[in-house]
MIDOSE-1310 file (N, C-alpha, C; in nm, 2 decimals, decimal comma, always signed):
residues 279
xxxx	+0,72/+1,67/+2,38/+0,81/+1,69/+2,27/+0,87/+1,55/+2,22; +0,89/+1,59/+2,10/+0,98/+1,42/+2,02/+1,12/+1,38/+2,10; +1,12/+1,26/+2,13/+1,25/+1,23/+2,21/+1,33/+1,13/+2,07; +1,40/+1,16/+2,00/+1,45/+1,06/+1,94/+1,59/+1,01/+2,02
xxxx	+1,63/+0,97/+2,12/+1,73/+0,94/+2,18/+1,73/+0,82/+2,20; +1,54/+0,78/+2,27/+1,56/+0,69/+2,34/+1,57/+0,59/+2,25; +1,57/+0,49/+2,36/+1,62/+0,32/+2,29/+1,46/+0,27/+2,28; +1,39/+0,21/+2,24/+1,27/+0,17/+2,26/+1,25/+0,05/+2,18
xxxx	+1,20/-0,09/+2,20/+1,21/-0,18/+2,12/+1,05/-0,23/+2,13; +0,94/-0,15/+2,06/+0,82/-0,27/+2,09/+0,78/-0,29/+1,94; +0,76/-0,39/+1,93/+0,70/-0,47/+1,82/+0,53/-0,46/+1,78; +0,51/-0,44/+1,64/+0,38/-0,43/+1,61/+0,29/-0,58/+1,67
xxxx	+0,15/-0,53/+1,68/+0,11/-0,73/+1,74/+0,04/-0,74/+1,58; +0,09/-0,67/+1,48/+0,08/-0,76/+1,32/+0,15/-0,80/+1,27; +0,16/-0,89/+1,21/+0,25/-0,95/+1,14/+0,17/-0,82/+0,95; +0,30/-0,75/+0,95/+0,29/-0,62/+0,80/+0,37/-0,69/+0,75
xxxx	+0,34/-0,67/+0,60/+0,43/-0,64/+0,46/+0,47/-0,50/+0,47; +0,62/-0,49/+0,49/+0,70/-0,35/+0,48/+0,70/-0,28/+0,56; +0,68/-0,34/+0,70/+0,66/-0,30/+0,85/+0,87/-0,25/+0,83; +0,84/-0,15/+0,92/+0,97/-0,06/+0,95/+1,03/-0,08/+1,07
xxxx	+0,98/-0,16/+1,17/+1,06/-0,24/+1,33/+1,24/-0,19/+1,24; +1,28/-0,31/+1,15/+1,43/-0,29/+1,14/+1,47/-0,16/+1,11; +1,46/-0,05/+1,05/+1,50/+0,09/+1,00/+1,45/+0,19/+1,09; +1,38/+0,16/+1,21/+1,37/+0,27/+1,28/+1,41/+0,37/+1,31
xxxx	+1,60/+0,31/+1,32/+1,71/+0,41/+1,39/+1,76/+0,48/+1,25; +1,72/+0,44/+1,17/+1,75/+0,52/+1,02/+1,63/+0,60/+0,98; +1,53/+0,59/+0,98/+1,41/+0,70/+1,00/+1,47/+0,82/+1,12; +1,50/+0,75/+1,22/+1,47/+0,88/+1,32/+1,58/+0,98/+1,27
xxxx	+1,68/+0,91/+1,23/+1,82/+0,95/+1,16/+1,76/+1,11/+1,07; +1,67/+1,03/+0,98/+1,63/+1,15/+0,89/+1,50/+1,21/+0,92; +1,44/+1,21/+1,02/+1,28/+1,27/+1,06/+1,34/+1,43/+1,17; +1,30/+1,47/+1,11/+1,35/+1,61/+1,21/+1,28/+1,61/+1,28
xxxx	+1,28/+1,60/+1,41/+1,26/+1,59/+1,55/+1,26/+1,71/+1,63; +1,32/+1,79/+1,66/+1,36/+1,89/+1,74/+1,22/+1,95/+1,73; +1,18/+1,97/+1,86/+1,11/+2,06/+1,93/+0,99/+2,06/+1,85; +0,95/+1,91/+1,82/+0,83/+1,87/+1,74/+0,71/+1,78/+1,86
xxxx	+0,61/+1,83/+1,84/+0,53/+1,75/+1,95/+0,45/+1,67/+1,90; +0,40/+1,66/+1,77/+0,32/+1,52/+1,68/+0,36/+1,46/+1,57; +0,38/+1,35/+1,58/+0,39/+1,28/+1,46/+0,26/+1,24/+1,38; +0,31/+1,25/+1,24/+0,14/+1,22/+1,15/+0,20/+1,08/+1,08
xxxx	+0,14/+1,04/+1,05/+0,18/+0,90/+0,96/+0,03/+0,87/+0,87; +0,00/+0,90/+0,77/-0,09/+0,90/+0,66/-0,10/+0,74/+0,65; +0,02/+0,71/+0,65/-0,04/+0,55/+0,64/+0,06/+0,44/+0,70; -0,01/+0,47/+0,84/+0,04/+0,38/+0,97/+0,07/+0,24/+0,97
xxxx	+0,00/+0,17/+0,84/+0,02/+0,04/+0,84/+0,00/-0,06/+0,97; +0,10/-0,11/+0,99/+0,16/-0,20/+1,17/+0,14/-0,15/+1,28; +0,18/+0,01/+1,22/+0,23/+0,11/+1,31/+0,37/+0,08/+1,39; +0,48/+0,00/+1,34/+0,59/+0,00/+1,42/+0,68/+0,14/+1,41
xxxx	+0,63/+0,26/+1,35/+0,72/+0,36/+1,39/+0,66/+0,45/+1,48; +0,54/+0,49/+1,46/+0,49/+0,53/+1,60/+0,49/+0,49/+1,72; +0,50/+0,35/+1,74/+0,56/+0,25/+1,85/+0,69/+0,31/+1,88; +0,77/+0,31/+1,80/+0,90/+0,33/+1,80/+0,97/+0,46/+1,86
xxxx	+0,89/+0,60/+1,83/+0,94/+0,70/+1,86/+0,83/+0,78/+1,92; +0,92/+0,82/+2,03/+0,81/+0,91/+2,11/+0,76/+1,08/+2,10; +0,65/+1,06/+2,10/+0,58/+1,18/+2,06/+0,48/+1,21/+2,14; +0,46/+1,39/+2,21/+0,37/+1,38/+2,26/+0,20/+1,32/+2,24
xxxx	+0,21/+1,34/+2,10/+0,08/+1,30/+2,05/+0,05/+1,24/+1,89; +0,01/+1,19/+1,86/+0,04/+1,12/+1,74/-0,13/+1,08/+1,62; -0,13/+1,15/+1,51/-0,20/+1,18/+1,41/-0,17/+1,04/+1,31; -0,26/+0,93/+1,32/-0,23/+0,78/+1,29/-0,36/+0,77/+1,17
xxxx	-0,30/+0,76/+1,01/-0,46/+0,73/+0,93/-0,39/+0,66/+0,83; -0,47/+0,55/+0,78/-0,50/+0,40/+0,69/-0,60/+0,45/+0,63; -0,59/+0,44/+0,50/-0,74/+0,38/+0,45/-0,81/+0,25/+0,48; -0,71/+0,11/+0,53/-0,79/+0,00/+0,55/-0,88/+0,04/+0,66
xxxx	-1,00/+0,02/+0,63/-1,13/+0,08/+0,76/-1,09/-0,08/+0,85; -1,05/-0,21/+0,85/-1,07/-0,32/+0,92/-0,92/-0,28/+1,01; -0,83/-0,20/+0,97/-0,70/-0,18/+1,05/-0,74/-0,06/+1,14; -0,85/+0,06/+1,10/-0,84/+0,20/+1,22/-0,92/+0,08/+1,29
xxxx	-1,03/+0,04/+1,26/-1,15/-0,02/+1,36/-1,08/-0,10/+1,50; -0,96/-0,14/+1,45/-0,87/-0,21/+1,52/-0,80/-0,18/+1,63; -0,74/-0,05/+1,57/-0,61/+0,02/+1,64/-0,73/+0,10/+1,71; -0,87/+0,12/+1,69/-0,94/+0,24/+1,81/-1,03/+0,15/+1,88
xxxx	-1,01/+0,00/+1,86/-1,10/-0,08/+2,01/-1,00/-0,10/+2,03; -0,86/-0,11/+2,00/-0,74/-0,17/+2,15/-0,72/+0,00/+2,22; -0,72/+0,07/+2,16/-0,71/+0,23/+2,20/-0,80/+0,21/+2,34; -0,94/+0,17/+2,32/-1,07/+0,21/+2,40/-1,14/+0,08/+2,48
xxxx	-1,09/-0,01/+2,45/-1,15/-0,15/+2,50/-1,05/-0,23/+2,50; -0,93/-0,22/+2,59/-0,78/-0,29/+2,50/-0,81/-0,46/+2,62; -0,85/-0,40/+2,75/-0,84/-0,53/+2,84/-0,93/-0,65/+2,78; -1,07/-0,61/+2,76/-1,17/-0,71/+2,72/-1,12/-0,75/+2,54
xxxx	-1,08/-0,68/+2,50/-1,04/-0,72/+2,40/-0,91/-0,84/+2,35; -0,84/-0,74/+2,40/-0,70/-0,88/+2,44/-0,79/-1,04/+2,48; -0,83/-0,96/+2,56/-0,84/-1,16/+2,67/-0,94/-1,22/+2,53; -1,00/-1,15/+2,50/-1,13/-1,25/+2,42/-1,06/-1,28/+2,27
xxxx	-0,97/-1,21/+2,22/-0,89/-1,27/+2,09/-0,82/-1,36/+2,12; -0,78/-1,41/+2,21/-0,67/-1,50/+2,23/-0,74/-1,61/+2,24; -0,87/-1,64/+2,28/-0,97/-1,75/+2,20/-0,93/-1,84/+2,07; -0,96/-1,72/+1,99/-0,91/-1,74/+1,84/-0,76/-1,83/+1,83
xxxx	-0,68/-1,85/+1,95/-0,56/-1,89/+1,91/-0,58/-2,04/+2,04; -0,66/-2,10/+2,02/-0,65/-2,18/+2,10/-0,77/-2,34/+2,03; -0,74/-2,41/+2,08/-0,89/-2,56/+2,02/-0,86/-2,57/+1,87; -0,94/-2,58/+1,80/-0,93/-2,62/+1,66/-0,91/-2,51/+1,56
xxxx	-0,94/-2,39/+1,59/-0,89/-2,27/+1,56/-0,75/-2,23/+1,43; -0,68/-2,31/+1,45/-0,55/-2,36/+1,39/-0,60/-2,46/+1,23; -0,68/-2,47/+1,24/-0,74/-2,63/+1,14/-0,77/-2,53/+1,05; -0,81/-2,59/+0,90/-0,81/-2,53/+0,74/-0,93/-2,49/+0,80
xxxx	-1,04/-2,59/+0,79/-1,16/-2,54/+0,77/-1,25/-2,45/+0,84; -1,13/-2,45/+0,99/-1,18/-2,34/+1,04/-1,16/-2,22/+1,05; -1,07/-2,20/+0,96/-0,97/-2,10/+0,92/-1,09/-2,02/+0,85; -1,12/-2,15/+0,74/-1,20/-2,04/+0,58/-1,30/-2,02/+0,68
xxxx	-1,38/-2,09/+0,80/-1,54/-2,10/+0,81/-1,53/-1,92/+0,85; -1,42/-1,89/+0,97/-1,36/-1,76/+1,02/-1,36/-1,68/+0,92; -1,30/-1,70/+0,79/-1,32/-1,58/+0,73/-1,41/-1,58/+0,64; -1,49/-1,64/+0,64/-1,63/-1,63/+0,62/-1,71/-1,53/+0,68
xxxx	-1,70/-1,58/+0,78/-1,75/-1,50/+0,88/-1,77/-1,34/+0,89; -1,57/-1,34/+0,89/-1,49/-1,18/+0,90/-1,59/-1,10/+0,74; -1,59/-1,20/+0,65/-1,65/-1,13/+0,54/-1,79/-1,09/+0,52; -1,88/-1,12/+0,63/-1,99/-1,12/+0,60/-2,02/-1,03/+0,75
xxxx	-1,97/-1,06/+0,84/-2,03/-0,96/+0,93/-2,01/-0,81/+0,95; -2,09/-0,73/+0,95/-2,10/-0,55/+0,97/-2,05/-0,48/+1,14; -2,04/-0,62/+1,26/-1,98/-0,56/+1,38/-1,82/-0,52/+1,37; -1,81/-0,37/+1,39/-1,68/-0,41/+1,40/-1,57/-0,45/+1,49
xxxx	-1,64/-0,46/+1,63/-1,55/-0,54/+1,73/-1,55/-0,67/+1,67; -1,62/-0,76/+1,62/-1,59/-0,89/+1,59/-1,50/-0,89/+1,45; -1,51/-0,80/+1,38/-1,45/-0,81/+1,24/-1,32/-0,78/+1,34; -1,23/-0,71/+1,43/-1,18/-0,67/+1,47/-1,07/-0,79/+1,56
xxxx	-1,15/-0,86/+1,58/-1,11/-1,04/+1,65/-1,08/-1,11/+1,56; -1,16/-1,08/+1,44/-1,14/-1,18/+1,36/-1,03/-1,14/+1,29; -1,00/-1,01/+1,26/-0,87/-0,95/+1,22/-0,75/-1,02/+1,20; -0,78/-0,97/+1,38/-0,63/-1,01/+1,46/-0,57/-1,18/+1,39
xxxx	-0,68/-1,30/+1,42/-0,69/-1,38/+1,41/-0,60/-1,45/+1,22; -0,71/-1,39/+1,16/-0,66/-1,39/+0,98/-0,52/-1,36/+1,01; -0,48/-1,22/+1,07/-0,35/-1,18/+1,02/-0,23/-1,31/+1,06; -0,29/-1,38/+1,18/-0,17/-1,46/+1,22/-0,19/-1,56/+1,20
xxxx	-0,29/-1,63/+1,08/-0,38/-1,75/+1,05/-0,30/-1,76/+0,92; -0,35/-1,67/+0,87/-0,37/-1,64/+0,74/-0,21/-1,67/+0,67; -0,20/-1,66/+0,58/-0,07/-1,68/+0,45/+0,04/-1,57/+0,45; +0,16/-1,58/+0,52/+0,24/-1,48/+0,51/+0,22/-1,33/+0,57
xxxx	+0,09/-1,38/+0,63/+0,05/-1,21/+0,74/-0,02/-1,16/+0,63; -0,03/-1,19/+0,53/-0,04/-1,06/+0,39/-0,22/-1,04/+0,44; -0,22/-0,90/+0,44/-0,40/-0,86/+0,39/-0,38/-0,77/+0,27; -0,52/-0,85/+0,23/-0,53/-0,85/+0,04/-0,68/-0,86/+0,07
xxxx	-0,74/-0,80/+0,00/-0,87/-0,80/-0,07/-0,93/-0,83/-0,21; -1,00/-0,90/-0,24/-1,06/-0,90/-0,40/-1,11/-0,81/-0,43; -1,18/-0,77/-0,54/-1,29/-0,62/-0,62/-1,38/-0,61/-0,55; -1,43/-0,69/-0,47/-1,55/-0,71/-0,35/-1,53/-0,66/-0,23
xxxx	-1,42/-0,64/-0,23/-1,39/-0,60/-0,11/-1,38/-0,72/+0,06; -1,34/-0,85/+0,02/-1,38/-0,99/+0,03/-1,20/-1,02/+0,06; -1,19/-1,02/+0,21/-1,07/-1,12/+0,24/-1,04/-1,24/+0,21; -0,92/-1,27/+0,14/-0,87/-1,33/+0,09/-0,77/-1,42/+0,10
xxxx	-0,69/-1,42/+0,15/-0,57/-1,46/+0,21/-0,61/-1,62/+0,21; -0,53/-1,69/+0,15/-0,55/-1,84/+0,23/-0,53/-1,85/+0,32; -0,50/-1,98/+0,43/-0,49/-2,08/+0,52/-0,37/-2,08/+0,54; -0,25/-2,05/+0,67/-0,10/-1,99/+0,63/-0,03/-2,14/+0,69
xxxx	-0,13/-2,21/+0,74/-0,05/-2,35/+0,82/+0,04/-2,42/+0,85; +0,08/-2,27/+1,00/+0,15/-2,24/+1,02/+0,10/-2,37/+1,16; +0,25/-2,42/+1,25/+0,24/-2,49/+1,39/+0,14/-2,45/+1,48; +0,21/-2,33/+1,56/+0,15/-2,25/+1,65/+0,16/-2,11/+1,66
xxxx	+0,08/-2,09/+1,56/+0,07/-1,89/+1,53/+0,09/-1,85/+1,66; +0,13/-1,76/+1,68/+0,19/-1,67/+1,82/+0,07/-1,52/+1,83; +0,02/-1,55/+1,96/-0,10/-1,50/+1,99/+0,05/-1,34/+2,07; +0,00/-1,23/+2,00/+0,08/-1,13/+2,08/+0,04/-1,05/+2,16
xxxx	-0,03/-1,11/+2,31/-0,06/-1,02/+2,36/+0,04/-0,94/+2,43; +0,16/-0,92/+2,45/+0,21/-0,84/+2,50/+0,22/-0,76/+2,43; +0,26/-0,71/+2,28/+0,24/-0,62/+2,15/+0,09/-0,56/+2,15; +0,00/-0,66/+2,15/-0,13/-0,60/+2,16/-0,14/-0,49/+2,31
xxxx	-0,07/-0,54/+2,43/-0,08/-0,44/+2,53/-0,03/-0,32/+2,55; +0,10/-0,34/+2,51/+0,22/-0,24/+2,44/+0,14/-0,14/+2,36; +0,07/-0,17/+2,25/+0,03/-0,07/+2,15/-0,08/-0,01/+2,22; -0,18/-0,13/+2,29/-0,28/+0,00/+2,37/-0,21/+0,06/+2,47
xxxx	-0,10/+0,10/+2,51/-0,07/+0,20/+2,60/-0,04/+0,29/+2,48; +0,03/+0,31/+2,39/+0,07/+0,41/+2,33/-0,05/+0,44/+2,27; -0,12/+0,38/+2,17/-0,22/+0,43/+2,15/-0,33/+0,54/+2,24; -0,33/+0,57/+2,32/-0,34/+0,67/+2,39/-0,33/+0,80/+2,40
xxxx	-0,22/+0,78/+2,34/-0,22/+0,90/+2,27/-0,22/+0,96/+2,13; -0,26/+0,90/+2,08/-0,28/+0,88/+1,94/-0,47/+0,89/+1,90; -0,46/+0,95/+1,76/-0,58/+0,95/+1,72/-0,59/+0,91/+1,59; -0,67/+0,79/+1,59/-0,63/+0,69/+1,46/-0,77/+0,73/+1,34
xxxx	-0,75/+0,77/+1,23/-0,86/+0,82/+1,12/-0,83/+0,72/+0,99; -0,93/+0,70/+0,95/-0,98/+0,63/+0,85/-1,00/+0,74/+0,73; -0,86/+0,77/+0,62/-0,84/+0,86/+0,53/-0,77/+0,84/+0,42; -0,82/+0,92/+0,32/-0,73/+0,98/+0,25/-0,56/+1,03/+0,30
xxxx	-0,45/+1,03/+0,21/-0,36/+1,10/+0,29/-0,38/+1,26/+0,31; -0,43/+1,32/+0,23/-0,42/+1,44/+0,16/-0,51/+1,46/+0,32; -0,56/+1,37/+0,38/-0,65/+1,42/+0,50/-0,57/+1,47/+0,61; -0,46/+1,38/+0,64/-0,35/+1,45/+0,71/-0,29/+1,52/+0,68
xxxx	-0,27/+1,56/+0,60/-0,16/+1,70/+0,57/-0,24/+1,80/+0,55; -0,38/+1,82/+0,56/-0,47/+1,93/+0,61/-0,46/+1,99/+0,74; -0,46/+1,85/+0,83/-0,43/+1,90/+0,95/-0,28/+1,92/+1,01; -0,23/+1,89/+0,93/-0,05/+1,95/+0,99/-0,02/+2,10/+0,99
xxxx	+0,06/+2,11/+1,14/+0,11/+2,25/+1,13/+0,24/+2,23/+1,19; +0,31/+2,35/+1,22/+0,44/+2,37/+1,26/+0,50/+2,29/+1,36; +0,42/+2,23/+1,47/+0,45/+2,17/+1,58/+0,45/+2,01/+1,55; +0,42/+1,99/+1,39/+0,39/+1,80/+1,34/+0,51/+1,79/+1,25
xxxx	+0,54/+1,68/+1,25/+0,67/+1,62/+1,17/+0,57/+1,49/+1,09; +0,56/+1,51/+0,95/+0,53/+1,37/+0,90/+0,62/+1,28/+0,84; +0,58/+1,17/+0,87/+0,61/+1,02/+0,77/+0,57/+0,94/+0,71; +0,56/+0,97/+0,60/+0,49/+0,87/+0,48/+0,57/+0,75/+0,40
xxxx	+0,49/+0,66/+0,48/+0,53/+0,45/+0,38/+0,39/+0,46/+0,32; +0,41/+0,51/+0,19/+0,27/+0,48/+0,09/+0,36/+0,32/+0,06; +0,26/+0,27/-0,01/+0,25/+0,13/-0,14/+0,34/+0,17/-0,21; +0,45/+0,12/-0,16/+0,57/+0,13/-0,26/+0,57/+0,10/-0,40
xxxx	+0,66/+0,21/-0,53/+0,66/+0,18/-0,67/+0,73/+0,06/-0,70; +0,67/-0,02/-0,74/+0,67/-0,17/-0,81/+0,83/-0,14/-0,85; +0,90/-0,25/-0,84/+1,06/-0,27/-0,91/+0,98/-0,29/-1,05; +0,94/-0,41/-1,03/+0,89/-0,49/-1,17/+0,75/-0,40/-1,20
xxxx	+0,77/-0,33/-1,34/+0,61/-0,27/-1,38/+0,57/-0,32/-1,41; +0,57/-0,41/-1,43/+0,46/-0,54/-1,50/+0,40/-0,61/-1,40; +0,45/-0,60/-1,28/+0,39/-0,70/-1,16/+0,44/-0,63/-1,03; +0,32/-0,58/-1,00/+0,30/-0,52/-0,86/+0,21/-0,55/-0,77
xxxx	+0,21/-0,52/-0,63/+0,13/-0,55/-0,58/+0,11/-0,42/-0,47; +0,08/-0,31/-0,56/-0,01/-0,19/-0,49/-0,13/-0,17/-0,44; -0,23/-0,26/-0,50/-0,35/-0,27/-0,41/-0,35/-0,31/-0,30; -0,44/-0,21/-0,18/-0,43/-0,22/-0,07/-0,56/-0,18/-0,03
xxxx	-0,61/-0,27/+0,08/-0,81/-0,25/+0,10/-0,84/-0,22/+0,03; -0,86/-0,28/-0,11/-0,95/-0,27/-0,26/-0,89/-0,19/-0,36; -0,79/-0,07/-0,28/-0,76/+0,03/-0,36/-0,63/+0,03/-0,41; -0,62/+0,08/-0,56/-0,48/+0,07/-0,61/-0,37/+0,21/-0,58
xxxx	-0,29/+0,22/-0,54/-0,19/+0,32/-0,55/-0,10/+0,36/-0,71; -0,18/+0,44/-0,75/-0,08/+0,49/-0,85/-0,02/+0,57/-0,84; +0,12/+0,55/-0,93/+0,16/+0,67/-1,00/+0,10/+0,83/-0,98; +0,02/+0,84/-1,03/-0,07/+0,98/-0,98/-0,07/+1,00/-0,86
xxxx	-0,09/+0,89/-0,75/-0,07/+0,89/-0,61/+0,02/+0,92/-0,55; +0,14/+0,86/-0,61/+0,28/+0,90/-0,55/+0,28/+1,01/-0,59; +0,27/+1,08/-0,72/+0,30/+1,23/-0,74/+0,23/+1,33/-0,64; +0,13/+1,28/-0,60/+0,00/+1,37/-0,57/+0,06/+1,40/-0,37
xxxx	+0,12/+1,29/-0,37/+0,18/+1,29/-0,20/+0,35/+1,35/-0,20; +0,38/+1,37/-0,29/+0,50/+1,48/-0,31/+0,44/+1,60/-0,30; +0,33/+1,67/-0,38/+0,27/+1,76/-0,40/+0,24/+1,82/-0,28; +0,18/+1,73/-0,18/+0,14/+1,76/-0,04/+0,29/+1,74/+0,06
xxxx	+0,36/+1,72/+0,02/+0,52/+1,75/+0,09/+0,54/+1,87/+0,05; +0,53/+1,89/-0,09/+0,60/+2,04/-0,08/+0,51/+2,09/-0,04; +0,39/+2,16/-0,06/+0,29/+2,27/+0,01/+0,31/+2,23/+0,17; +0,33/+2,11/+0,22/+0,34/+2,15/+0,34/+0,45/+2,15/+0,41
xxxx	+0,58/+2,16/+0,33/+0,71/+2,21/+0,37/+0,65/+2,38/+0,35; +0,59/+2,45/+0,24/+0,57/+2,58/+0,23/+0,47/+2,62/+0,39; +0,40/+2,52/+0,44/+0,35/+2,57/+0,58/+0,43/+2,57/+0,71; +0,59/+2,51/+0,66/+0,67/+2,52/+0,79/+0,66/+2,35/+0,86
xxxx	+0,58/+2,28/+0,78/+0,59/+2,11/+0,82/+0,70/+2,03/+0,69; +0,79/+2,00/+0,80/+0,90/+1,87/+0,68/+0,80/+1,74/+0,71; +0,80/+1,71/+0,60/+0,79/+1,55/+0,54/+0,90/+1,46/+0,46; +0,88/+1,29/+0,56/+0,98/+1,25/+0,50/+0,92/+1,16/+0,39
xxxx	+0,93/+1,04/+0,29/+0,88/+1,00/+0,27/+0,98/+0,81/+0,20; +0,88/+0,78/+0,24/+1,01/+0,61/+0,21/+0,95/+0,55/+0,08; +1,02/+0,48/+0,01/+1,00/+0,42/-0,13/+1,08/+0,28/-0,20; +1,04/+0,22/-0,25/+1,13/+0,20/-0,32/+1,25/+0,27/-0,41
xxxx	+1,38/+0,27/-0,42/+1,47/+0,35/-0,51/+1,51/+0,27/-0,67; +1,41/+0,33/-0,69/+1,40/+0,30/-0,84/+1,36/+0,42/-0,98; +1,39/+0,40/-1,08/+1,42/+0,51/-1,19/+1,32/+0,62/-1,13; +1,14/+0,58/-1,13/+1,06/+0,66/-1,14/+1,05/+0,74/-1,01
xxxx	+1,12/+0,67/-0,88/+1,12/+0,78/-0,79/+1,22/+0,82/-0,79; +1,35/+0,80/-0,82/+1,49/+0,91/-0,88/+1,38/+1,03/-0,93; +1,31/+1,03/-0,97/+1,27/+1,14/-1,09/+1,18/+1,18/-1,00; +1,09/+1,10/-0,94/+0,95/+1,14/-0,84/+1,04/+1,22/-0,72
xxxx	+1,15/+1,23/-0,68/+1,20/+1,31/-0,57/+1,34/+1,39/-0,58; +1,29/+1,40/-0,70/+1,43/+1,52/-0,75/+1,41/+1,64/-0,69; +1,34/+1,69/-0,67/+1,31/+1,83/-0,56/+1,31/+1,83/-0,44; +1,33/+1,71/-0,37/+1,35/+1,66/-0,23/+1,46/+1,73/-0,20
xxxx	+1,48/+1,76/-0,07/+1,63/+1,83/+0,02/+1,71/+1,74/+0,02; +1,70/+1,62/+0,07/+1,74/+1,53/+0,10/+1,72/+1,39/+0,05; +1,82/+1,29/+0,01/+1,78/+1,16/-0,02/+1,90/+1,07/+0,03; +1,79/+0,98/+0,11/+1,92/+0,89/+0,20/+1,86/+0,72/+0,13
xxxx	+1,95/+0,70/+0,10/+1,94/+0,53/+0,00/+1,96/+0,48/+0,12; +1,88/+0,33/+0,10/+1,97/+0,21/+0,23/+1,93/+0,06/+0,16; +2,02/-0,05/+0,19/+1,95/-0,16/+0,14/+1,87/-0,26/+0,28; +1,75/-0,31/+0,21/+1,67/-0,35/+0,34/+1,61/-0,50/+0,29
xxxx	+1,60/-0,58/+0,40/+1,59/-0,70/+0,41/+1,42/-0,71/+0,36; +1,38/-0,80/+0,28/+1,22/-0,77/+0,25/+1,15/-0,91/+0,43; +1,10/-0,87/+0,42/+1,00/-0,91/+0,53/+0,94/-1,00/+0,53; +0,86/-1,01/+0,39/+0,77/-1,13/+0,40/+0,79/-1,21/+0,29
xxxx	+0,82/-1,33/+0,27/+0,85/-1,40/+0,16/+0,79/-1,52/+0,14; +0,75/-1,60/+0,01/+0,72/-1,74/+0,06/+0,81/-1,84/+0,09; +0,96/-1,80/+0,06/+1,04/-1,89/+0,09/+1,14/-1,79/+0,17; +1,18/-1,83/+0,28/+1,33/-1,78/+0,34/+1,43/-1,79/+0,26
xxxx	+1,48/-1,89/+0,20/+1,56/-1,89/+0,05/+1,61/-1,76/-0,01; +1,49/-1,70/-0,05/+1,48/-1,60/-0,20/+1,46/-1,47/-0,14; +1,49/-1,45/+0,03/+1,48/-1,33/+0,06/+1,57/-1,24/+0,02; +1,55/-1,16/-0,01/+1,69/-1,07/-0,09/+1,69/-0,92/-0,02
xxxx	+1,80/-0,88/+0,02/+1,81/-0,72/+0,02/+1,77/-0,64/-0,10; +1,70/-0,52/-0,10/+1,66/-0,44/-0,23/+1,64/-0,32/-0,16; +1,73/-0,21/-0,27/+1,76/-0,07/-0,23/+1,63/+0,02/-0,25; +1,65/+0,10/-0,11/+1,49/+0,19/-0,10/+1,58/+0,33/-0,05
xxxx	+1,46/+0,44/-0,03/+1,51/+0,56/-0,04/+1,45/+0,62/+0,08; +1,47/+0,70/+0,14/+1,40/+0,82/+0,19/+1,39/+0,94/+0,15; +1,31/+1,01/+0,12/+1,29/+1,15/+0,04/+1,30/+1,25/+0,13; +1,34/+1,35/+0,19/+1,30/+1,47/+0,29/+1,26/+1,59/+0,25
xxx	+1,13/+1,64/+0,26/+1,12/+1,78/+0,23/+1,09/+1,84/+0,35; +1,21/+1,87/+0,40/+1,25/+1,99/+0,53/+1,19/+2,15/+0,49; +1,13/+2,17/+0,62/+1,08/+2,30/+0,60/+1,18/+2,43/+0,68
């Protein structure tokens, strides 16, 4: 069963845009818990809330295919895995040119345990943690040159224990809320609606989140509040989701520190929402 009591502090081993580590204790706040035994998360991202709260069993899906391929070799090969990434953070590995030769590499090869090393590597190489793709489908990120990127294997160990119990799918969201029933509680962090409509950055592994998207994952909140499954759902709190979650039971505002920035300077709090459709 869901324990929301306990205290639990483990950290994703990614560095995410919009990772949820800080709001955890305000999700659990609003995730109905009682006598729930799986958590679903459509789009697990970091995965710092399924780290976070305990569940017997846990329903984990991304569309990024380079983030499931990831989270199911530390699932299934977490020891040989660990020790052989930490490679990547050691010798000249740190240097520009071997940064791009690396994601050359990550772009062109079809294994996915090594796209999988090389992952890890980009994410904590790379510019601000950010993964971004071009129309190609072609990682992108510059060169983040940074001192000494922080190799996390204890996070990386941490997640393959929990991972364990988890089963991570490479989907649609609409794929998880197929499989929910009475005994699952979901939480959905889609690609949050742009403050600025003129400039967003909702593309995510090649694909854009629209408008229609966000509507279309309310749609599947309520039908699956009508099967006896509540869904929560987190956003930005802005006009179009005022409007996008006016049928919601519940709406809990909070203001939250943004995460990733290019300057510490210009980090700013900016108000976001939680939606609840309790069943």
């Amino acid at each position: 069963m869901a324990n929301g009591s306990s205290v639990i502090n483990r950290r994703s081993p990614l560095k995410w845009a919009g990772g949820k580590k800080r709001i955890i204790e305000e999700i659990k706040a609003n995730l109905p818990l009682k006598g729930k035994q799986r958590l679903i998360e459509p789009f697990v991202g970091g995965g710092s809330v399924f780290l976070n709260i305990e569940f017997d069993e846990y329903l984990l899906l991304d569309v990024n295919k380079d983030l499931i391929n990831l989270f199911n070799i530390l699932k299934d090969s977490s020891k040989e895995f660990i020790r052989e990434a930490e490679f990547l953070f050691i010798g000249d590995h740190n240097e520009e040119a071997r940064y791009y030769q690396l994601r050359e590499e990550f772009n062109e090869t079809l294994d996915p345990y090594r796209r999988s090393l090389l992952f890890i590597y980009l994410n904590r190489h790379g510019y601000n943690g950010l993964c971004r793709y071009n129309q190609k489908g072609g990682f992108n990120v510059p060169f983040g040159r940074y001192k000494h990127p922080y190799y996390p294997r204890e996070e990386l160990l941490q997640f393959a224990h929990v991972a364990k119990r988890a089963t991570f799918v490479c989907n649609d969201f609409e794929y998880a809320f197929s499989k929910a029933n009475k005994h699952d509680v979901v939480y959905c962090d889609p690609p949050y609606s742009p403050i600025n409509r003129t400039s967003s950055f909702t593309a995510y592994a090649g694909n854009k989140f629209t408008d229609e998207d966000q509507s279309r994952l309310v749609e599947c909140a309520i039908t699956a509040k009508q099967r006896g499954v509540s869904t929560l759902i987190s956003n930005h709190y802005v006009d179009f989701t005022k409007q996008l979650y006016r049928s919601a039971d519940k709406i809990t505002t909070l203001q939250v520190q943004r995460n990733i920035s290019c300057k510490g300077s210009v980090r700013s709090k900016i108000e976001e929402v939680m939606a609840l459709y309790k069943a």
